[in-house]
C-alpha positions as CSV (number, residue, x, y, z in Angstrom):
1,X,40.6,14.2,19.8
2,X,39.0,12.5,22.3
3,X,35.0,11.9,22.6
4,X,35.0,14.1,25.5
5,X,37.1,17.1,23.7
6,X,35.0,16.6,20.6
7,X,31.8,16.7,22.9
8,X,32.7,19.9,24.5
9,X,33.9,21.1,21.5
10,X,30.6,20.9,19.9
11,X,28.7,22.7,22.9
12,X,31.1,24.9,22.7
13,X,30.4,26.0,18.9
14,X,27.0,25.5,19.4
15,X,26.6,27.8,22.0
16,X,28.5,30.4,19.8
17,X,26.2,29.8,17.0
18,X,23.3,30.0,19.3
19,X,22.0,26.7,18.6
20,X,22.2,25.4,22.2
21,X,18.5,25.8,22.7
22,X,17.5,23.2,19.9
23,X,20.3,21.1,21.2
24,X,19.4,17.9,22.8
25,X,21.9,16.9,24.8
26,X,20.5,14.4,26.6
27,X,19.2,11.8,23.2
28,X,23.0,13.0,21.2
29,X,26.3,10.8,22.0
30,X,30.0,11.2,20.9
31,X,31.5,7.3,21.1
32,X,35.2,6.5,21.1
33,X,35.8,3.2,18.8
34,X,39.4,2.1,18.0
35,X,38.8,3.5,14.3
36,X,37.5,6.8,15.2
37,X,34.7,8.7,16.6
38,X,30.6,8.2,16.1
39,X,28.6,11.2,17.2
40,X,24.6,11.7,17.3
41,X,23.2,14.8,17.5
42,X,19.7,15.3,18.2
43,X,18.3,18.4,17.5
44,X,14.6,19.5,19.0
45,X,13.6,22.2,16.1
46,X,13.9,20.1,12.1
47,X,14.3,23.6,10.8
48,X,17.6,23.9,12.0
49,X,19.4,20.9,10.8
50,X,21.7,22.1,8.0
51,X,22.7,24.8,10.8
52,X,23.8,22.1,13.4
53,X,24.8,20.1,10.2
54,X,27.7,22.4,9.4
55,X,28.9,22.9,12.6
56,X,29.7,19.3,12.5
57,X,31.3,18.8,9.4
58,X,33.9,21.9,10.2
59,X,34.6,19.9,13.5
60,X,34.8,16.8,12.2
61,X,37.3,18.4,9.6
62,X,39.6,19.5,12.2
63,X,39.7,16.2,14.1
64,X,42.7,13.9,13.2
65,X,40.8,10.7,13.4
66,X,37.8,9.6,11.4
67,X,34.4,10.6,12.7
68,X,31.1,9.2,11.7
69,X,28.3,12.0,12.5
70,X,24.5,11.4,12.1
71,X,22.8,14.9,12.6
72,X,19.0,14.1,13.2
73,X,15.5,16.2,14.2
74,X,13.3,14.5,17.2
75,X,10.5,14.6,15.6
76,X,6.9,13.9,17.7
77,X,3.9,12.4,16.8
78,X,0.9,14.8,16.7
79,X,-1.9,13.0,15.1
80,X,-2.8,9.9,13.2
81,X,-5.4,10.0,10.7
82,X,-7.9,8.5,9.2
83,X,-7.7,5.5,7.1
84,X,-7.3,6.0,3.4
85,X,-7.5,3.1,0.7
86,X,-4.2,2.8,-1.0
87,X,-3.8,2.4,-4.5
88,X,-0.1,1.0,-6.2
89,X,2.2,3.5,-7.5
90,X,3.2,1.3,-11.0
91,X,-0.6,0.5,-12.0
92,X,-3.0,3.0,-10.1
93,X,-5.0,0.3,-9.0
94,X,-6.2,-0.7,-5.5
95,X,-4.2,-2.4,-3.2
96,X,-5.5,-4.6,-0.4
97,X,-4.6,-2.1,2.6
98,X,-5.0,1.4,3.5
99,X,-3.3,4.4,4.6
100,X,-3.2,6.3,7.6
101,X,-1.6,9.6,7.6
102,X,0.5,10.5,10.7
103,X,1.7,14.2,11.7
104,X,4.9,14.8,13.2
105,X,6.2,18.1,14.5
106,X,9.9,18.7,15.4
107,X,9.9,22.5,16.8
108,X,8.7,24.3,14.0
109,X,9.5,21.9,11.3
110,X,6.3,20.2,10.2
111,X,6.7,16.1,7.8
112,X,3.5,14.1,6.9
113,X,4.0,10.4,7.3
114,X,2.4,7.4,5.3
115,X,1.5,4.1,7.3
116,X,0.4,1.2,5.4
117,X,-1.5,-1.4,7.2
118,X,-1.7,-4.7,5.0
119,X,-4.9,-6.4,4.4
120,X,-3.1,-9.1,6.6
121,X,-2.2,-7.1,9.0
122,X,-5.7,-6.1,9.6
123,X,-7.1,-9.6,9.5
124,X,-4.4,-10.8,12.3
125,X,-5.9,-7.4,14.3
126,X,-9.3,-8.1,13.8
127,X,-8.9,-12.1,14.9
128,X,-7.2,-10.5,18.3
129,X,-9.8,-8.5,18.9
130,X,-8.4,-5.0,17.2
131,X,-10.1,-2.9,14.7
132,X,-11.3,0.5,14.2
133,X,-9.7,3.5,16.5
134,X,-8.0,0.8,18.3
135,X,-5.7,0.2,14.8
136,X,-5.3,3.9,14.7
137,X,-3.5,3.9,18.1
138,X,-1.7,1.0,16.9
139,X,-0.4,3.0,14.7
140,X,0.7,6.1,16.7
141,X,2.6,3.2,19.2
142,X,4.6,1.8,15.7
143,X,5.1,5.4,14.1
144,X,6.5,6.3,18.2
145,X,8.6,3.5,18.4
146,X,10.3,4.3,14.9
147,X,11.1,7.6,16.2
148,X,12.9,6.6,19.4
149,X,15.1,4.5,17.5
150,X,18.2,6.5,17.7
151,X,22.3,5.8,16.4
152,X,22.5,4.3,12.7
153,X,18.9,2.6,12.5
154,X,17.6,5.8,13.5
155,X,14.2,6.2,11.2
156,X,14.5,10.1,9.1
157,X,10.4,10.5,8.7
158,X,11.7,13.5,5.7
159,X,13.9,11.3,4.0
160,X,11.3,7.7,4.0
161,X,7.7,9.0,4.8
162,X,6.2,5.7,4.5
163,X,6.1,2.8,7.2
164,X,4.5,-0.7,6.9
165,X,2.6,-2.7,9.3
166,X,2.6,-6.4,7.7
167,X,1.7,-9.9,8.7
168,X,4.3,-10.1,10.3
169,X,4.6,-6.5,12.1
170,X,1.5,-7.2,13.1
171,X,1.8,-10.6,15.1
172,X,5.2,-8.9,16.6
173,X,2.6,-6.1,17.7
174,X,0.1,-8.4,19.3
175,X,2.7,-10.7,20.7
176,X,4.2,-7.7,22.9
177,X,1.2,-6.6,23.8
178,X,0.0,-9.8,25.5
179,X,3.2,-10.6,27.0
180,X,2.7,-6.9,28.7
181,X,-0.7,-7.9,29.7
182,X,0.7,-11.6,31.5
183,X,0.8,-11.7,34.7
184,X,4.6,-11.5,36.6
185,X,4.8,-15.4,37.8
């Protein structure tokens, strides 16, 4: 089967199952490699995963050659929180960061998210001139980029709730952000 029969294959059963409506067809792909297929499908509503999840595997049964599927929810950022002091999971004691809770939304499928910012992270910040609400839109940039990740490094917010901004995130972060701001030469 060829990644255009299996693509059209699935729209085909999707339709019938009346999935087509949570179907994104523009974010999924069906790739052709030497040793099989890879397909992506992006759904729009996180409720209805295991649906579009078994209309998959019975394709992917059927095909003669090996397919690799990743059935995902597009999940969007609705809100980032306030900062909340975060405390280690072995001991119970304080670490040196904090918290911010994010909100995502994927149709009618609702996941909190966990973003730690390290103290280090927030000291590299704070010497570039970012602190306060400015960190919590920092955030909502990082916890958006995670999400438009897509193929195997896609990020599944259900699965891992919890990101980290480090050090190192952090001076990525900046870095981009003033090589955005330089002028074209």
């Amino acid at each position: 089967m060829t990644a255009e029969q299996f693509e059209q294959s699935v729209r085909e059963r999707f339709q019938a199952a009346g999935l087509l409506s949570s179907f994104d067809a523009d974010r999924s792909q069906v790739l052709e490699f030497p040793d099989g297929l890879f397909v992506e499908i992006v759904v729009r509503d996180g409720t209805r995963l295991q649906e579009f999840q078994k209309v998959v595997n019975e394709l992917s049964s059927q095909a003669h050659e090996k397919v690799d599927a990743i059935v995902r929810a597009e999940w969007k950022l609705s809100r980032v929180g306030d900062p909340q002091p975060a405390y280690s999971m072995q001991t119970g004691g304080p670490r040196a960061a904090e918290l911010y809770p994010a909100d995502l939304e994927s149709g009618a499928a609702h996941q909190q998210v966990w973003v730690e910012v390290t103290l280090l992270a927030k000291l590299f910040f704070r010497d570039h001139g970012i602190d306060g609400d400015e960190i919590k839109t920092v955030v909502g940039e990082f916890v958006n980029e995670q999400l438009r990740k897509g193929g195997a490094s896609y990020w599944d917010p259900v699965r891992s709730p919890n990101l980290e901004i480090n050090g190192d995130t952090a001076r990525q972060i900046v870095s981009r952000s003033l090589l955005s701001k330089r002028p074209a030469v």
